[in-house]
C-alpha positions as MATLAB code, in Angstrom:
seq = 'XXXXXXXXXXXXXXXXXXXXXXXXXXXXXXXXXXXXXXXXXXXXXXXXXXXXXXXXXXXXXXXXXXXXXXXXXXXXXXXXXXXXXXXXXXXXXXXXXXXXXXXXXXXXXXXXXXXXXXXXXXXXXXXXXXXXXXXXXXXXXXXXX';
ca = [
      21.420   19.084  -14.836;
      22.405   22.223  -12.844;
      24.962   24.609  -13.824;
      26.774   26.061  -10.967;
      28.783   29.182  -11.805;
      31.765   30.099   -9.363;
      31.180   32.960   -7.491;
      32.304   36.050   -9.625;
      30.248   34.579  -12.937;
      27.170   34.574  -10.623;
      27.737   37.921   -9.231;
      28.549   39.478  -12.845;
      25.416   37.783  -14.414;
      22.866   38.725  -11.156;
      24.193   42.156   -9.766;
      22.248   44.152  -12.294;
      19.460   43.789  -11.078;
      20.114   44.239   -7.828;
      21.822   47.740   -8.774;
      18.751   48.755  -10.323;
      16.246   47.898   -7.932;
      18.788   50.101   -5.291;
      18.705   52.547   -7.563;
      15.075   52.436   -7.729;
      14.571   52.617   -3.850;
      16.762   54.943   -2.601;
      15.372   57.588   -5.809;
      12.106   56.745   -4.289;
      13.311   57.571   -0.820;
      14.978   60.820   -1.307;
      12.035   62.436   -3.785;
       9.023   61.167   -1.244;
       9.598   64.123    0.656;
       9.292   66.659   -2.110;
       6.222   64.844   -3.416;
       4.202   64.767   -0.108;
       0.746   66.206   -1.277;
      -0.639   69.734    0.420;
      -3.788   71.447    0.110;
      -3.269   75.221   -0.073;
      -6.515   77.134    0.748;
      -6.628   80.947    1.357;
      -5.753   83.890    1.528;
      -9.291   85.014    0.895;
     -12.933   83.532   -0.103;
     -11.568   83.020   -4.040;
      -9.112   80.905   -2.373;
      -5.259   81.546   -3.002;
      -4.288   82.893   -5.973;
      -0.833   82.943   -8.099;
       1.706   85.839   -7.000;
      -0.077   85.773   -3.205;
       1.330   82.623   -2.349;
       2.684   83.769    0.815;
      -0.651   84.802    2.244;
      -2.150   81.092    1.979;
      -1.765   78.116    3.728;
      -0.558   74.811    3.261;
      -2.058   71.604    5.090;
      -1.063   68.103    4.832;
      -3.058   65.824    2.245;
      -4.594   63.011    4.075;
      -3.569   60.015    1.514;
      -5.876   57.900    3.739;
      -9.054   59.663    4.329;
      -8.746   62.694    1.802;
     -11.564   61.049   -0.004;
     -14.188   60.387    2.606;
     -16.498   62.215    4.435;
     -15.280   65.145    6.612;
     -16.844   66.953    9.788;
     -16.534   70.304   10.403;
     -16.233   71.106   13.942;
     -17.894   74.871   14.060;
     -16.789   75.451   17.005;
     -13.077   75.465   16.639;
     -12.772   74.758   13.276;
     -11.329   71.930   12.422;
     -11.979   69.070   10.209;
     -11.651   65.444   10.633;
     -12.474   62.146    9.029;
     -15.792   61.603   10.026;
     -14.997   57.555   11.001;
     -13.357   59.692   13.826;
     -15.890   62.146   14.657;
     -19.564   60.124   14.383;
     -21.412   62.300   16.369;
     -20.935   65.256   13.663;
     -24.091   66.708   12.636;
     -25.790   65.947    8.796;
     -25.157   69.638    8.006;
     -21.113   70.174    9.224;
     -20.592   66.622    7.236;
     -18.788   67.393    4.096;
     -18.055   64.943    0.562;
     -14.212   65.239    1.387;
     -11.496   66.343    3.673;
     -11.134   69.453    0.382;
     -14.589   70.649    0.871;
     -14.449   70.944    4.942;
     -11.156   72.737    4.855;
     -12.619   75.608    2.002;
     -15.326   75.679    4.311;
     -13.059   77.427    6.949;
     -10.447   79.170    4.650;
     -13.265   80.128    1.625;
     -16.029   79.889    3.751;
     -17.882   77.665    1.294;
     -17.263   74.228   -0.300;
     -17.827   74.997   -3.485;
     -14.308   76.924   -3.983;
     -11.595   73.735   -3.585;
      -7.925   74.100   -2.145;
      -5.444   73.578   -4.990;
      -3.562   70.465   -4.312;
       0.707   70.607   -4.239;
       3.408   69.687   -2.932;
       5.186   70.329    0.369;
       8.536   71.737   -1.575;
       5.994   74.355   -2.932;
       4.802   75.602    0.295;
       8.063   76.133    1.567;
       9.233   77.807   -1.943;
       7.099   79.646   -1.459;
       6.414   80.791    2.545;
       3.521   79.620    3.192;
       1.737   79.190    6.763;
       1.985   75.326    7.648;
      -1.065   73.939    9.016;
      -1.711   70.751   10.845;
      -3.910   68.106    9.247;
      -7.152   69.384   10.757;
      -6.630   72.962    9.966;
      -6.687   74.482   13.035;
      -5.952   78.181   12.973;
      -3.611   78.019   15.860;
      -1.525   75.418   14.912;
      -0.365   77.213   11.920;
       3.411   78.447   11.857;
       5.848   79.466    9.043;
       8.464   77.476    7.481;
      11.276   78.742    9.821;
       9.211   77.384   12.281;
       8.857   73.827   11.073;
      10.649   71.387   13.298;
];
């Protein structure tokens, strides 16, 4: 046999849950923004260092293809997943979109970006890269639209 509870014995018994899983979404909706991962690479070949912050750059973590194979396009340096690029030669193909991208702002692999958040970068003034790294699409934060 069923019980059926009148309307305001249902909603006082069920709307618990529903508060908390709210709760739970919109938390997760207002912090994703702060927790969107950045490489920052630079300012020089040791790669960027605490209290120079503001001479270093920040580009956007690739949450799909950060952990695949990277080229490195000499020529304008860039990087990019190499499922996009599959003419890149053996020796511009790099482990990960990290090694390409200390390739052009370490000049060597071997010296990683740090890995942070975007709230960082604009804490503290960093140049804003595009996803590839491209020199010239950088900008400061006052610049981000």
């Amino acid at each position: 046999m069923e019980i059926k509870y009148p309307p305001s014995n249902f909603l006082r018994k069920n709307i618990y849950p529903f508060i908390l899983f709210g709760s739970a979404i919109l938390s997760f909706a207002s912090s994703s923004y702060s927790t969107e991962r950045y490489f920052i690479c630079g300012g020089d070949e040791m790669g960027c260092e605490e209290g120079f912050y503001q001479y270093c750059i920040c580009i956007p973590y690739n949450e799909v293809d950060a952990n695949s194979p990277y080229c490195l396009d000499f020529d304008i340096f860039t990087c990019t997943p190499l499922s996009q690029n599959t003419s890149c030669a053996p020796n511009f193909t790099f482990k990960n979109q990290n090694e390409c991208l200390a390739t052009i702002f370490h000049s060597e692999p071997s010296i990683p970006c740090s890995i942070t958040t975007k709230d960082f970068c604009l804490q503290e003034h960093t140049v804003f890269c595009d996803a590839n790294g491209k020199l010239d699409s950088c900008h400061y934060p006052d610049e981000i639209s």
